[in-house]
N, CA, C and O atoms as CSV, one atom per row, in Angstrom:
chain,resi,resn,atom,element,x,y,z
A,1,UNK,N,N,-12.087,-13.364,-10.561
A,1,UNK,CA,C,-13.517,-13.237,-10.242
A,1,UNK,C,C,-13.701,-12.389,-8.968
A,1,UNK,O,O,-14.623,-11.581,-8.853
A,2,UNK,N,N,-12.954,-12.573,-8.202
A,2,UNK,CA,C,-13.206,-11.800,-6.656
A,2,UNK,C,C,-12.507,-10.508,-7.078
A,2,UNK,O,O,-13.159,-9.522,-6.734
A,3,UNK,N,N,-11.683,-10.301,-7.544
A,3,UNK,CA,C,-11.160,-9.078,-7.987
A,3,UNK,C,C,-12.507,-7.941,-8.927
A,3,UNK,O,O,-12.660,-6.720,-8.898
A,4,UNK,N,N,-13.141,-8.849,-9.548
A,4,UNK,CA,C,-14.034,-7.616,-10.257
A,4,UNK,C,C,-15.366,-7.535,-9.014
A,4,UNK,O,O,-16.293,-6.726,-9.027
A,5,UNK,N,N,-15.112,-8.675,-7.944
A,5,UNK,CA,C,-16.390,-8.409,-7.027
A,5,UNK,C,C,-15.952,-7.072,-6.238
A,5,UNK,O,O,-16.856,-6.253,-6.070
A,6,UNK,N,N,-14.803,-6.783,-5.784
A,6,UNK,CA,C,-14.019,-5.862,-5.172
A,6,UNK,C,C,-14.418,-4.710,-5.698
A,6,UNK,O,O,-14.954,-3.825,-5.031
A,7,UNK,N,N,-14.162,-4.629,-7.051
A,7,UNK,CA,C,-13.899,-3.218,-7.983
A,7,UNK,C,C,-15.552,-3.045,-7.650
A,7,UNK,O,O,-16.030,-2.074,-7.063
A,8,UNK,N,N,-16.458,-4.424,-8.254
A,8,UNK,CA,C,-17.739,-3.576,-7.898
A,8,UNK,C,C,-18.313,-2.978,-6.844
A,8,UNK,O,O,-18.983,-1.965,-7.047
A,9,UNK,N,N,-18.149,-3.517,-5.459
A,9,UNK,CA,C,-18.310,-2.942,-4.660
A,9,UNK,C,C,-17.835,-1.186,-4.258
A,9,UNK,O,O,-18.521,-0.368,-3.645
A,10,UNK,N,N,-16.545,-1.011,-4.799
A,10,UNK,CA,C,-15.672,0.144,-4.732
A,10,UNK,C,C,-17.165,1.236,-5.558
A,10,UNK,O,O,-17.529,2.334,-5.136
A,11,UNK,N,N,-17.631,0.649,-6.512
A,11,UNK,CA,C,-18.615,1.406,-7.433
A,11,UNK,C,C,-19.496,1.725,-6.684
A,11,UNK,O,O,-19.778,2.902,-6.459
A,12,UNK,N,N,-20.056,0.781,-6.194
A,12,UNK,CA,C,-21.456,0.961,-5.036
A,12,UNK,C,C,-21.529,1.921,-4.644
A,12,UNK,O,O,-22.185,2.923,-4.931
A,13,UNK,N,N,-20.637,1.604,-3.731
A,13,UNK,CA,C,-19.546,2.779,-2.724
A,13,UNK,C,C,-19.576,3.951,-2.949
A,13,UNK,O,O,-20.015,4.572,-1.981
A,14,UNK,N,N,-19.192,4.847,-4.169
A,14,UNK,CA,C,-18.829,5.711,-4.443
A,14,UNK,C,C,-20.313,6.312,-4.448
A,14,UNK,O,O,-20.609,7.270,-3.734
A,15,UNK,N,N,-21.275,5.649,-5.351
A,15,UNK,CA,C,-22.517,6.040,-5.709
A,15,UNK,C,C,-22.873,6.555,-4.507
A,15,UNK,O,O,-22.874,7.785,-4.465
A,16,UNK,N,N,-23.237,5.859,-3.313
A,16,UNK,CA,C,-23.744,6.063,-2.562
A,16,UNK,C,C,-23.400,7.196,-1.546
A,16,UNK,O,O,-24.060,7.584,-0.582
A,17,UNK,N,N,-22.070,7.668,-2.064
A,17,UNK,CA,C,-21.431,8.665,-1.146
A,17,UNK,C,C,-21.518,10.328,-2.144
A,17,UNK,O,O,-21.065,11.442,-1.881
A,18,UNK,N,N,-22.362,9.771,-3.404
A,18,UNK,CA,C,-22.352,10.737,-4.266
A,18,UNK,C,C,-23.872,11.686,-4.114
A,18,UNK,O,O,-24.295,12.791,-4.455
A,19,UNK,N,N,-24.401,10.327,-3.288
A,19,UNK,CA,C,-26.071,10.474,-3.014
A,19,UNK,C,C,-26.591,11.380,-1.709
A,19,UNK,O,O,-27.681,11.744,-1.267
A,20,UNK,N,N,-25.055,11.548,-1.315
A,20,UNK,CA,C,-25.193,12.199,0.423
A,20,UNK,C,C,-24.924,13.883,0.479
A,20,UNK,O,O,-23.908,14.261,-0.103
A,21,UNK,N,N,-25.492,14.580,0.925
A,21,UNK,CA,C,-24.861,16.212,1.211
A,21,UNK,C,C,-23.771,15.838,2.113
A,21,UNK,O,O,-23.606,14.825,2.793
A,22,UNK,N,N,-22.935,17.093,1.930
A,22,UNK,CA,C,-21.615,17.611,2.946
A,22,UNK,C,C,-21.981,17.228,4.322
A,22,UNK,O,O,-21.133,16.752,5.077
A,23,UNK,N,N,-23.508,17.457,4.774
A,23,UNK,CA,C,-24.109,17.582,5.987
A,23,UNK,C,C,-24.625,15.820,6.406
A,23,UNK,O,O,-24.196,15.412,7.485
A,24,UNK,N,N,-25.274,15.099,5.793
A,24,UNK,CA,C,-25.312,13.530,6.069
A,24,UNK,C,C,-24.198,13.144,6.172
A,24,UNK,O,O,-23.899,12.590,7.229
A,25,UNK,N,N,-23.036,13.315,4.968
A,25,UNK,CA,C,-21.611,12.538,5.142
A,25,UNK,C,C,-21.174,12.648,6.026
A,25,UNK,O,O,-20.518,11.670,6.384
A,26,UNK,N,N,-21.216,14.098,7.176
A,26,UNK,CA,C,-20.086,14.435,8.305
A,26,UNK,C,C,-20.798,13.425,9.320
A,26,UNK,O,O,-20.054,12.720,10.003
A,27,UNK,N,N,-22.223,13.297,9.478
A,27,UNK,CA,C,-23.514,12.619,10.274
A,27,UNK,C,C,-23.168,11.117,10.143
A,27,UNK,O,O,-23.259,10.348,11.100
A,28,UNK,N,N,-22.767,10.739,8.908
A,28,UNK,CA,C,-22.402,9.210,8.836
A,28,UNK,C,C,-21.049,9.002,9.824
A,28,UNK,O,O,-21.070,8.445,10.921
A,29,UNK,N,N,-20.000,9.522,9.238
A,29,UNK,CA,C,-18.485,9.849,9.587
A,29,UNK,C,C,-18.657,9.795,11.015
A,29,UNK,O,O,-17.962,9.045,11.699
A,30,UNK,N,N,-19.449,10.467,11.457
A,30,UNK,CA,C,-19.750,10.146,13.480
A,30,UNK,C,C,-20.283,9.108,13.667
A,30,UNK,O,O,-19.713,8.380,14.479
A,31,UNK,N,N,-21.304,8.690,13.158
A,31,UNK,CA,C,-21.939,7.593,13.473
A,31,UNK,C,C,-21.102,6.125,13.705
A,31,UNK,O,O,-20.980,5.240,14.552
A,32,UNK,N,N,-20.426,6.638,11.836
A,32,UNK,CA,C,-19.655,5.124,11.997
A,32,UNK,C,C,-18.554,4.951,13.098
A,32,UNK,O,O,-18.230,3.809,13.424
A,33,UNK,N,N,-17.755,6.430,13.894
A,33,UNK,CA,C,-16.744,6.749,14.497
A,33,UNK,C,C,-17.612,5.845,15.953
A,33,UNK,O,O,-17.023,4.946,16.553
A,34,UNK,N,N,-18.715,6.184,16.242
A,34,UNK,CA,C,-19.001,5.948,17.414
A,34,UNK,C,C,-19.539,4.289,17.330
A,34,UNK,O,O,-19.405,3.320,18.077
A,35,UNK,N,N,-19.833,4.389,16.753
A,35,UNK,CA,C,-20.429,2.769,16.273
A,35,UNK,C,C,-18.753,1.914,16.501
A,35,UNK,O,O,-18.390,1.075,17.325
A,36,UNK,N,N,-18.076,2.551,15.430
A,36,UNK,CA,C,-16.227,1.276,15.883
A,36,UNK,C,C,-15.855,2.111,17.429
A,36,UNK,O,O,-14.939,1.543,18.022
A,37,UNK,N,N,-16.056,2.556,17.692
A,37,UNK,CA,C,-15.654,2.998,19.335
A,37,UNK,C,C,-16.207,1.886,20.018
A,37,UNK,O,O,-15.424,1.160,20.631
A,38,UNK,N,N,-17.856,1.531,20.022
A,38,UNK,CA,C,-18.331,0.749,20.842
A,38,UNK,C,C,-17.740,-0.359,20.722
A,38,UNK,O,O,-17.402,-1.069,21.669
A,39,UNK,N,N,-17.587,-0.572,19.680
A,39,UNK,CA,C,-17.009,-2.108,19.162
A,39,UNK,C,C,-15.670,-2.653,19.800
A,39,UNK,O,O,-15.373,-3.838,19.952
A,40,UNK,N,N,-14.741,-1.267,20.224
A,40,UNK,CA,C,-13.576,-1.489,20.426
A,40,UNK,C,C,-13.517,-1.523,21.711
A,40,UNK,O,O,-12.419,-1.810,22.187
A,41,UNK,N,N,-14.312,-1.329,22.365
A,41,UNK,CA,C,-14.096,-1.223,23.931
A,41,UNK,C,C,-14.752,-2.667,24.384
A,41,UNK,O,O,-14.783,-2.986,25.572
């Protein structure tokens, strides 16, 4: 059961990265970079 919750999520996932230009994805990719930076300090 948790195994097909996994796979679905992996689906989500993908969709949503299918939904983004070259130019949002690189914009996320920083965001999230700086976002776990804060986290880590």
């Amino acid at each position: 059961m948790g195994d097909k919750g996994s796979k679905d999520k992996g689906k989500r996932e993908q969709q949503k990265k299918a939904l983004l230009t070259p130019k949002e994805k690189r914009k996320a990719k920083n965001e999230k970079k700086n976002n776990s930076g804060v986290i880590g300090t």
